[in-house]
N, C-alpha and C positions, 0 to 999 in steps of 0.2 A: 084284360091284359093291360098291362102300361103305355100301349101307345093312345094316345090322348089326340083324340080328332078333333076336339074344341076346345080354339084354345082363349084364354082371357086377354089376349093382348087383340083388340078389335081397330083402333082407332089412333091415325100418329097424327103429329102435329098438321095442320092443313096445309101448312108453306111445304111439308116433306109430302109432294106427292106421288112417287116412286122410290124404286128399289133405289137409285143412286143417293138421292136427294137424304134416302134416311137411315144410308150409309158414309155421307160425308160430311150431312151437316152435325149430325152430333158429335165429332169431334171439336166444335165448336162453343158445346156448350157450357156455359159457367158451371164450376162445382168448386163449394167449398173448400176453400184452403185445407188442406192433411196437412200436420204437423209430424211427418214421420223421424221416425229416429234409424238413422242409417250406417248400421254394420259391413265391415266385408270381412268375408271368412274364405279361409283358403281352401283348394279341389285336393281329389285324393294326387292330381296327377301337377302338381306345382300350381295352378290357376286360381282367379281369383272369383268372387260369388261377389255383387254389392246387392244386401238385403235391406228394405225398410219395412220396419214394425211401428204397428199403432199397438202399445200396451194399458188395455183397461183393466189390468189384475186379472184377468178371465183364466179359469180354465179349460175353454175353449177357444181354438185357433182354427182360424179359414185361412188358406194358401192360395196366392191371387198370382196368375199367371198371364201372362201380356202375348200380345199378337205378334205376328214378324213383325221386326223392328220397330216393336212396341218398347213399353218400360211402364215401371211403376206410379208414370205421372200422366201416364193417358186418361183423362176423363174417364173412359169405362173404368178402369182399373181403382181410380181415387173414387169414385162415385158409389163401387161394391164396396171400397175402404170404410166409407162414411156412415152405411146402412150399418154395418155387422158391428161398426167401434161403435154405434150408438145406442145396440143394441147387444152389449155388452158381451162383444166376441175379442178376443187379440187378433189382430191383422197382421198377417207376414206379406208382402206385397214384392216377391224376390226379379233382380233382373237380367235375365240370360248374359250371358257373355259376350262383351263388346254392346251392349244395351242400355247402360247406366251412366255412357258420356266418356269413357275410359275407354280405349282396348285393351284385349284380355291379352294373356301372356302365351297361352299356347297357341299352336299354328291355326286348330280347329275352332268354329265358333260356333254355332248352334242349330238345330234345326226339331224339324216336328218328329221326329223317332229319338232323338236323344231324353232319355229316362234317367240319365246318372246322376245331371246336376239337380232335380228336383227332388230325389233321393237324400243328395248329399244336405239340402234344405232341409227336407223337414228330420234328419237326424238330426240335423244341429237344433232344431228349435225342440226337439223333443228332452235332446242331452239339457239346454237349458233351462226348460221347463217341463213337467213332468205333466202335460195334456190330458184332459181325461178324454175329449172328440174333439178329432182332426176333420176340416170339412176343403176339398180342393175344387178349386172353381177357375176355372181357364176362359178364355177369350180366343176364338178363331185358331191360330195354331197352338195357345197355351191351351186351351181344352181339347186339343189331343193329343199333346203331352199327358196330360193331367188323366185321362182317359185308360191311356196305352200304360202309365206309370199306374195306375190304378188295377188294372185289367192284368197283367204281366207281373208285379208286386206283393201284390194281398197286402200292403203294410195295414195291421190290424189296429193300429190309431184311426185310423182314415175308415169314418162310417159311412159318407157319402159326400159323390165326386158330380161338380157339374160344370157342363158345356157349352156357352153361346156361339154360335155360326163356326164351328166346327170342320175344316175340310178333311172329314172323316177317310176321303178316298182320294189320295194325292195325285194319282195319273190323271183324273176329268177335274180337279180342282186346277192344279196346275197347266192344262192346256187351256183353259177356258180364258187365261189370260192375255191367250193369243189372238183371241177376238179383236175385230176394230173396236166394237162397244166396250170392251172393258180396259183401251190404252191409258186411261187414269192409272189406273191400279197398279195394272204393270209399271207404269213409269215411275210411281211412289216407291214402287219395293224396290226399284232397280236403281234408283236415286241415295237407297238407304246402303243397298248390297255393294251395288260395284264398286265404289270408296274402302269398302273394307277389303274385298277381296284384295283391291290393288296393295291395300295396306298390309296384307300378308304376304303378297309376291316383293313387296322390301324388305319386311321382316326375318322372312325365308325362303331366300332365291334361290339357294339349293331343292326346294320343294316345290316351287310356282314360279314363273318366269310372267315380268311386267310386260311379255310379247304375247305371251298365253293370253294374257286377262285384257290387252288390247284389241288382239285379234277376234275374241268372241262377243260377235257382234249379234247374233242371233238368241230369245230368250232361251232355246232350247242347250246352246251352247255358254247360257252364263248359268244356266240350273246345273250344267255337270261340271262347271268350275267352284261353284258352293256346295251343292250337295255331295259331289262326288269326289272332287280333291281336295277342298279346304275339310268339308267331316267326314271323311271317309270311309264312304258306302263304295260296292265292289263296281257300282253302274248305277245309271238311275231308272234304271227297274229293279235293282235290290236298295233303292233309299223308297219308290212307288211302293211296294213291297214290307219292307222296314218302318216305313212311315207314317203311315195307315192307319190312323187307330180301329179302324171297322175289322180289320184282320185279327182282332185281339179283343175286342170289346165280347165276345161270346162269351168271354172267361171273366167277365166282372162279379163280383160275389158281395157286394154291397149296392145299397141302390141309387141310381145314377140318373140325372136330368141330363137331355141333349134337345136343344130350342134349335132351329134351325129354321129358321125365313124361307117360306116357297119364293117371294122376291129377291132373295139374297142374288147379288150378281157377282161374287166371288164362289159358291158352289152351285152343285150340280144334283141332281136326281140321287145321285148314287151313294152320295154324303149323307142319304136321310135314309138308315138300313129300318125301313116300316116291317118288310117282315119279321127279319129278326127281333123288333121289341114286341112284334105281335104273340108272338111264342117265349120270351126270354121274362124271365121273374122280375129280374130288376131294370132292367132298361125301361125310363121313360120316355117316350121321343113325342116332344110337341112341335109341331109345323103349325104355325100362325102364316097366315097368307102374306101379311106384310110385316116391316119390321127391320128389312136388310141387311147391312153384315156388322152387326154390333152397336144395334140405332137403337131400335124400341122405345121411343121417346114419345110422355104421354101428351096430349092437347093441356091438360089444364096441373097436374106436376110441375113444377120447374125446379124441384129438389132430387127426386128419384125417378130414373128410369122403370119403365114397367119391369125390363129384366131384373132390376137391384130387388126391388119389391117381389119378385118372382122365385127368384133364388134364396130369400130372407123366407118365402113362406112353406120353399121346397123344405128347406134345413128344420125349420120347425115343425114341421109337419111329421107323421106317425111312421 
């Protein structure tokens, strides 16, 4: 069966000796300059999409999806750019709404159940080029977009979809950040979110009140001011629910990588579904003991991470 007990990723840099260290310090790491070429194409619903491609002539396009309050210039994100453009794939690297340096025009901005605007991507890149395989690779919340949109979809371009540090299961992901050990984390995403939200209780005070987004001081009470009023889930047990990609990943019908760090300090036990790819055709799920949440960074590499290399061998492979 596809679940894969041994995995090839054995060994991170020395200075990264834990789960945080080799989760934060590769954010740091040097990676070659992208020369992207940067479009914005408009949503069905008035909004606006800013996408960047690397075009090698290929017939082949990979779809590179960013983490919360990620974008298309995060190291992980340029670094999968680098492997697949030089290994003569076209690179769509698109960035969610309000992600790209701009805010977007509608009230709502993005989140891990939203499947429309990765849709509305790879139509567009499909209308402009006629693909022969479509391959999707996500990062953290973008590989459960990429997952859920894969799983829920069938778009028949797309032969196969892949996953690093995934929070497959949003209710233990998203408390786990409640912990004192993991106040980094919280603070970064809440550093990137609350800015915006307030920036939509100006934009539309008939819909959010700048008293609302003051007074939620609690992480539990700013996740139902983004998840629940700003995208509009009924509660956030129907966005836990909606958001999930393990809720939906049964129904995948192409075959799909999910890498998930047993060190990762952003998920949890329940993000790694072992029984389900122990029984399921296509689901591969590799747990490496270490690795953390979007690090994988080799000792002696300084060009590619084990994940780039990992992903480049998943896609080629039978």
């Amino acid at each position: 069966m596809p679940l894969i007990n041994f995995s090839s990723y054995q060994k991170a840099p020395f200075w990264q000796f834990n789960g945080d260290f080799q989760s934060i310090l590769p954010a740091y790491r040097p990676v070659l300059h992208i020369n992207y070429m940067r479009e914005r194409i408009e949503t069905p619903d008035n909004d606006f999409l800013d996408i960047d491609w690397l075009d090698t002539k290929s017939r082949k396009l990979v779809v590179l999806t960013h983490g919360l309050e990620g974008d298309s210039q995060r190291p992980y994100i340029r670094g999968m750019a680098h492997i697949f453009s030089k290994n003569n794939w076209d690179v769509l690297a698109w960035n969610c709404r309000s992600c790209s340096g701009e805010m977007n025009r509608a009230f709502r901005l993005y989140n891990h159940g939203e499947i429309g605007d990765i849709e509305t991507v790879l139509n567009y890149a499909l209308n402009k080029k006629n693909y022969d395989e479509v391959i999707l690779i996500g990062f953290s919340m973008g590989g459960n977009i990429s997952l859920k949109f894969a799983a829920v979809k069938h778009p028949p371009s797309v032969k196969k979809v892949i996953a690093f540090s995934a929070p497959l299961e949003m209710r233990t992901s998203t408390a786990i950040l409640d912990y004192p050990s993991r106040y980094i984390y919280k603070a970064y995403f809440q550093k990137g979110i609350l800015p915006k939200v307030k920036m939509k209780a100006q934009m539309f005070p008939e819909r959010l009140s700048l008293q609302e987004v003051e007074a939620a001081k609690s992480w539990e009470a700013q996740q139902h001011l983004f998840f629940v009023r700003i995208n509009g889930y009924k509660s956030i047990d129907d966005f836990y629910e909606k958001g999930s990609a393990i809720n939906f990943i049964p129904d995948l019908k192409i075959p799909a990588l999910i890498v998930q760090a047993q060190n990762d300090p952003m998920l949890t036990p329940e993000c790694s579904p072992v029984e389900l790819a122990k029984n399921h055709k296509f689901i591969h799920l590799e747990i490496p003991k270490i690795g953390g949440h979007c690090g994988f960074m080799l000792p002696q590499n300084r060009e590619y991470t084990w994940s780039e290399l990992r992903a480049l061998e998943f896609v080629t492979s039978q």
